[in-house]
N, C-alpha and C positions, 0 to 999 in steps of 0.2 A: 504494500500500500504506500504512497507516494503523501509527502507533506502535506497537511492539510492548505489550500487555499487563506489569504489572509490578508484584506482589503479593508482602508477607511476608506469612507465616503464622509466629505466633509458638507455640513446644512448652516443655516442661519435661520431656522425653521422653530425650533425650540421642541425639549423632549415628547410635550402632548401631541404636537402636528405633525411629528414626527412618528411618535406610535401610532395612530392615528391614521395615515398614510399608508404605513407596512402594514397594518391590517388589510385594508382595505385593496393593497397592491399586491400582497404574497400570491393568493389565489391564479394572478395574472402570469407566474411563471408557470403553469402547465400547460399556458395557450402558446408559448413558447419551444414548445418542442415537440415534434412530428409524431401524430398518435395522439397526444395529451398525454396527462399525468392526472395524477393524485396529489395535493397538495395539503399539509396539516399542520397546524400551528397552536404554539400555547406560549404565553409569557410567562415567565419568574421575575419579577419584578421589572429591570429595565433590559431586560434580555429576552431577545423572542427565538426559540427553537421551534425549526420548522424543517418540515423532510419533505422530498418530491420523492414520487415515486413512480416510476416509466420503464417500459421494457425490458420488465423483471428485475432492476436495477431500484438501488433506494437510496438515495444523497440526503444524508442529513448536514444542518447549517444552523448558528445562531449569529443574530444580529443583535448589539448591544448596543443603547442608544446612549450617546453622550450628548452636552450641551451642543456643543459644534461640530459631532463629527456620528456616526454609527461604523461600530468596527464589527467585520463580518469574517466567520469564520467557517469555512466548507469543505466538509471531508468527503471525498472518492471512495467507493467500493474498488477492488482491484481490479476491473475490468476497467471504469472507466477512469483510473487514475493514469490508464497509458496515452489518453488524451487530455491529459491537466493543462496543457502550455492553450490548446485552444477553447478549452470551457472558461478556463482565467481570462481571456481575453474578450468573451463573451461576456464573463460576470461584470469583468468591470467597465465596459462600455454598458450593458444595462441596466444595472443594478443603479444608478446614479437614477434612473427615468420611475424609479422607484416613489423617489420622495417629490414627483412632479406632478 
């Protein structure tokens, strides 16, 4: 299994508009990939854990939301860890469309 993914996204949103936002945006990454997924989410305080789930495949992730930034953190099954260089790429060009 390959390092987990590890991206800020910096906001000027503030923590409510911000969780607020990821609610209402997480569900939109299963319309992001070919098929759909499953998407499930629950927060621990200002940390939101949420897993997709596609193609027999199950990516869990948490997003912790700070005043100015949310730090997001996304770990690979081994199959799809041998494509980490272009789902990071993917992540962090959309993940920002997140809190828009």
């Amino acid at each position: 299994m390959s390092a987990p993914i590890s991206l800020d996204i910096p906001h000027k949103l503030g923590k409510a508009a911000v969780r607020e936002r990821l609610d209402g945006g997480v569900g939109k990454i299963g319309r992001l990939i070919p098929g759909g997924a499953t998407v499930e989410h629950r927060w621990e305080g200002d940390t939101m854990h949420f897993t997709v789930g596609a193609m027999g495949q199950s990516v869990a992730a948490q997003a912790t939301v700070f005043d100015d930034k949310v730090h997001a953190v996304v770990s690979l099954p081994g199959f799809l860890s041998l494509f980490s260089g272009q789902i990071e790429s993917v992540i962090r060009s959309e993940a920002p469309k997140l809190l828009k």
